[in-house]
C-alpha positions in Angstrom: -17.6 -5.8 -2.0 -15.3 -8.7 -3.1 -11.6 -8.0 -2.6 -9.4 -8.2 -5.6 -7.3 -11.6 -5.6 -3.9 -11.7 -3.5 -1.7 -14.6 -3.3 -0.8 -12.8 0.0 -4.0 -12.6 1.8 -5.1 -16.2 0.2 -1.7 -17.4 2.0 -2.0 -16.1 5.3 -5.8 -17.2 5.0 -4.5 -20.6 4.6 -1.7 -20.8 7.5 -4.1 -19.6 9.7 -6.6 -22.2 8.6 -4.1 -24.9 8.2 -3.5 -24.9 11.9 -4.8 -25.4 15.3 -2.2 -23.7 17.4 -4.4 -19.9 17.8 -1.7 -18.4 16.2 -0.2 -15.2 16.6 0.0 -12.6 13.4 4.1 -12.8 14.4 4.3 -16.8 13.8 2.2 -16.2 10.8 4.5 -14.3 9.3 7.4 -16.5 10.2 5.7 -19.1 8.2 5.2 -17.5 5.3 8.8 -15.1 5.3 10.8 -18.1 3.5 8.0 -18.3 1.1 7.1 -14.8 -0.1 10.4 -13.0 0.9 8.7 -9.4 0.1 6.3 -10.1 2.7 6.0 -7.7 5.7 4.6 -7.6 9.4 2.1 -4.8 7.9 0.5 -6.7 5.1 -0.1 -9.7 7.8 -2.0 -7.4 10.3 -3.7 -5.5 7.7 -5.4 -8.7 6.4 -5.7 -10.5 9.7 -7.8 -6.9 11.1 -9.6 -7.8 7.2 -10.4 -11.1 8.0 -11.8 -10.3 11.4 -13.9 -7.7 10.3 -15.4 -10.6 7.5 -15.8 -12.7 10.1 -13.1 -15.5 8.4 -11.5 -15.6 11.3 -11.5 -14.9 14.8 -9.7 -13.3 17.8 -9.4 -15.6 20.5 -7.9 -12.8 23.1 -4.3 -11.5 24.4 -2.1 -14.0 25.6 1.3 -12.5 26.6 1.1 -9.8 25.1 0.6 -10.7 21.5 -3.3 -11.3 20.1 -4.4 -14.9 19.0 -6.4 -16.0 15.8 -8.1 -19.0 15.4 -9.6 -19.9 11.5 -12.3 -22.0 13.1 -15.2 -19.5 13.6 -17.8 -21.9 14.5 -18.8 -22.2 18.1 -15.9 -23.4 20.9 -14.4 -22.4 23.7 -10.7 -22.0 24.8 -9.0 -21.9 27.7 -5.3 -20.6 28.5 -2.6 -22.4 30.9 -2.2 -19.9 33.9 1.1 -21.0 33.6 2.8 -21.4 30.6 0.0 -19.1 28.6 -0.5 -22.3 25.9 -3.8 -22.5 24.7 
C-alpha cells in the first residue's frame, strides 16, 4: 500500500540518500532541525524503521551505541575502525 505524500519522510529519504557517511537517525535529524523546525526525533525513527521494512534503506549495524543507515541497498560491504568506530 502506497504511503500518502510527506515532505517529511521524502526529506529524511533524501539526507540519507544524499550521503555516504552511514548515518545515524541522530545526525539525520540534525540536518534536517534548521529546515523543518517542527520536526522531532520520533518522526525520524518512525520513517527510518518504515524505510527499512520497504527495503529503501538499510541498517548497516551498531556502532557506539547508535544504529547506522546506509541509502545504498545494493550489494557491499563495510567495515568499522576498531578504533575510532568510523566506518
Amino acid at each position: 500500500r502506497q504511503k500518502k505524500y510527506s515532505y517529511k519522510r521524502e526529506e529524511i529519504y533524501r539526507v540519507i540518500c544524499s550521503t555516504k557517511s552511514h548515518p545515524t537517525a541522530e545526525w539525520v535529524y540534525l540536518q534536517l532541525k534548521p529546515k523543518i523546525p517542527d520536526l522531532s526525533m520520533g518522526t525520524v525513527y518512525r520513517n527510518l524503521a518504515a524505510f527499512k521494512a520497504e527495503g529503501k534503506v538499510a541498517s548497516v549495524g551498531v556502532v557506539a551505541g547508535q544504529e547506522r543507515f546506509d541509502g545504498n541497498v545494493l550489494p557491499h560491504t563495510h567495515f568499522v575502525c576498531d578504533r575510532c568506530s568510523a566506518m
